[in-house]
C-alpha positions as CSV (number, residue, x, y, z in Angstrom):
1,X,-9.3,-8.8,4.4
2,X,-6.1,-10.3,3.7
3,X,-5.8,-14.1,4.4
4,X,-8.1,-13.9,7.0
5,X,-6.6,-10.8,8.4
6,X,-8.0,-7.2,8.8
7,X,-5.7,-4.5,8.5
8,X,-5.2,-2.0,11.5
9,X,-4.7,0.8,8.8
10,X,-5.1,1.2,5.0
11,X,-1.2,1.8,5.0
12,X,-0.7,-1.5,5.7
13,X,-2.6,-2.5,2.3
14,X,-0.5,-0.1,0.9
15,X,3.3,-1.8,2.0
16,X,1.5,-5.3,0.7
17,X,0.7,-4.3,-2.2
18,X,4.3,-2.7,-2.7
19,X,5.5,-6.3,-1.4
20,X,4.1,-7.2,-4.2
21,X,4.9,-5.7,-7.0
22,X,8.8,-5.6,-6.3
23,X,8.5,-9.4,-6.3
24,X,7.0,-9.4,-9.7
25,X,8.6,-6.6,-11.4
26,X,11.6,-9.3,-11.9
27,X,9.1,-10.6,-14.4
28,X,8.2,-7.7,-16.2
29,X,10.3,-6.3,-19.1
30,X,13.6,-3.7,-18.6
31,X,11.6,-0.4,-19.4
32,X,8.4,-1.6,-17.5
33,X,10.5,-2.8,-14.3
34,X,12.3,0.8,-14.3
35,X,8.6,2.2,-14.0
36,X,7.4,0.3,-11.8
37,X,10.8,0.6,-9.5
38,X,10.1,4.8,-9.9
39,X,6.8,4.5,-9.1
40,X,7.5,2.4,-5.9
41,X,10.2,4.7,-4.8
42,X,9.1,8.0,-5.5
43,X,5.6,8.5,-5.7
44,X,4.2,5.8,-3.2
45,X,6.8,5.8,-0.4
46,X,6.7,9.7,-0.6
47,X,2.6,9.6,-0.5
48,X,3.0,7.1,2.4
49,X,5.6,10.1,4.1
50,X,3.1,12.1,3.8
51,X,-0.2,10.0,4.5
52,X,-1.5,11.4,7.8
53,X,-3.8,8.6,9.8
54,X,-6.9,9.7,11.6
55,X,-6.4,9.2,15.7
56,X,-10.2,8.5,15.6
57,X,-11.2,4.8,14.8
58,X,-13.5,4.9,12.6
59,X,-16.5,2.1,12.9
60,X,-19.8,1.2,11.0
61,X,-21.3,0.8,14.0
62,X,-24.3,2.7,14.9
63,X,-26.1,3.3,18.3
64,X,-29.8,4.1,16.7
Protein backbone atom coordinates (compact mmCIF):
# COMPACT_ATOMS: atom_id res chain seq x y z
CA UNK A 1 0.00 0.00 0.00
CA UNK A 2 0.80 3.40 -0.91
CA UNK A 3 -0.54 6.20 1.49
CA UNK A 4 -3.37 4.24 2.25
CA UNK A 5 -3.88 3.22 -1.29
CA UNK A 6 -3.77 -0.23 -3.10
CA UNK A 7 -2.66 -0.31 -6.36
CA UNK A 8 -5.00 -1.73 -9.27
CA UNK A 9 -1.80 -3.12 -10.91
CA UNK A 10 1.88 -3.54 -10.08
CA UNK A 11 2.58 -1.11 -13.11
CA UNK A 12 1.31 1.47 -11.19
CA UNK A 13 4.11 0.83 -8.42
CA UNK A 14 6.28 0.86 -11.18
CA UNK A 15 5.33 4.75 -12.84
CA UNK A 16 5.67 5.85 -8.77
CA UNK A 17 8.57 4.69 -8.36
CA UNK A 18 9.85 6.31 -11.73
CA UNK A 19 8.03 9.51 -10.28
CA UNK A 20 10.40 9.19 -8.04
CA UNK A 21 13.54 8.87 -9.00
CA UNK A 22 13.37 11.62 -11.80
CA UNK A 23 12.61 14.00 -8.82
CA UNK A 24 15.71 13.02 -7.09
CA UNK A 25 18.11 12.36 -9.71
CA UNK A 26 18.52 16.41 -9.74
CA UNK A 27 20.33 15.51 -6.57
CA UNK A 28 22.58 13.00 -7.65
CA UNK A 29 25.91 13.71 -9.34
CA UNK A 30 26.38 14.37 -13.43
CA UNK A 31 27.47 10.69 -14.36
CA UNK A 32 25.01 9.07 -11.86
CA UNK A 33 21.90 11.38 -13.09
CA UNK A 34 22.85 10.19 -16.83
CA UNK A 35 22.41 6.58 -15.49
CA UNK A 36 19.72 6.85 -13.86
CA UNK A 37 17.99 9.10 -16.85
CA UNK A 38 19.06 5.75 -19.28
CA UNK A 39 17.84 3.55 -17.04
CA UNK A 40 14.39 5.35 -16.71
CA UNK A 41 14.12 5.81 -20.42
CA UNK A 42 15.26 2.74 -21.86
CA UNK A 43 15.15 -0.17 -19.90
CA UNK A 44 11.96 0.49 -17.58
CA UNK A 45 9.60 2.35 -19.97
CA UNK A 46 10.57 -0.39 -22.64
CA UNK A 47 9.83 -3.27 -19.93
CA UNK A 48 6.66 -1.46 -19.09
CA UNK A 49 5.87 -1.56 -23.30
CA UNK A 50 6.21 -4.83 -23.04
CA UNK A 51 4.72 -5.86 -19.54
CA UNK A 52 1.64 -7.82 -20.43
CA UNK A 53 -1.11 -7.77 -17.36
CA UNK A 54 -3.13 -10.82 -16.55
CA UNK A 55 -7.11 -10.27 -17.47
CA UNK A 56 -7.65 -12.58 -14.37
CA UNK A 57 -7.73 -10.87 -10.92
CA UNK A 58 -5.84 -12.56 -8.93
CA UNK A 59 -7.10 -12.92 -5.09
CA UNK A 60 -5.82 -14.65 -1.81
CA UNK A 61 -9.05 -15.64 -1.15
CA UNK A 62 -9.92 -19.12 -0.78
CA UNK A 63 -13.33 -21.05 -0.81
CA UNK A 64 -12.11 -24.23 1.38
Amino acid sequence: MIEKHLPKAPTDVVYIALSFMHKWSGLLREEDRERITHLMKEDIMQWLKNCKTSAIRLSDVVEI
